[in-house]
ZAFI-409964 format. One record per residue (C-alpha): residue number from 1; x, y, z. Coordinates in pm, whole numbers, plus 50000, padded with zeros to 5 digits. Layout:
BEGIN
NUM, X, Y, Z
...
***
This chain:
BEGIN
1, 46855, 49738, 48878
2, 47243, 49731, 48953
3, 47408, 49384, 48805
4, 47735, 49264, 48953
5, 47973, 49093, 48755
6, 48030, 48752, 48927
7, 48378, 48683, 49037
8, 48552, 48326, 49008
9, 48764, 48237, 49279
10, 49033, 48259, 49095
11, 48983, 48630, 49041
12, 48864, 48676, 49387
13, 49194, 48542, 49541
14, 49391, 48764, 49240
15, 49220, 49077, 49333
16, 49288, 49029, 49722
17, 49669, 48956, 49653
18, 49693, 49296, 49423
19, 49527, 49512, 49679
20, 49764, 49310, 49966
21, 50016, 49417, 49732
22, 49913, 49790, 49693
23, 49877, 49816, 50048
24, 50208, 49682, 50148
25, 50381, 49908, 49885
26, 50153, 50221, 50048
27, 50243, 50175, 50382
28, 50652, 50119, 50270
29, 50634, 50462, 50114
30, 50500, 50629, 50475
31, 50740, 50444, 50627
32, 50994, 50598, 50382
33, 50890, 50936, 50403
34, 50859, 50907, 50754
35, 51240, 50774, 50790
36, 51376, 51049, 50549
37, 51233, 51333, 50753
38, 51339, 51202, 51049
39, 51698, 51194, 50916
40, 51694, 51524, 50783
41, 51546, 51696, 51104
42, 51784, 51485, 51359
43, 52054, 51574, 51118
44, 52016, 51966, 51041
45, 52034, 52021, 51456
46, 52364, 51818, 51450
***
């Protein structure tokens, strides 16, 4: 039998903000990357 650990809300509402957190920091990296290689391909056929 599996046993979960039981979350307060506290540490429900903590976790959700970190992973918010993580994701918003993912998705500014893509964007990033994204921008760079846009920059360096519009700017090598200059």
């Amino acid at each position: 039998m599996i046993e979960t650990v039981k979350l307060t809300e506290g540490q429900r509402k903590s976790r959700r903000n970190r992973n918010v957190a993580l994701g918003l920091v993912l998705a500014g990296l893509v964007i990033l990357f994204y921008a760079i290689t846009i920059v360096k391909f519009t700017g090598g056929h200059g």
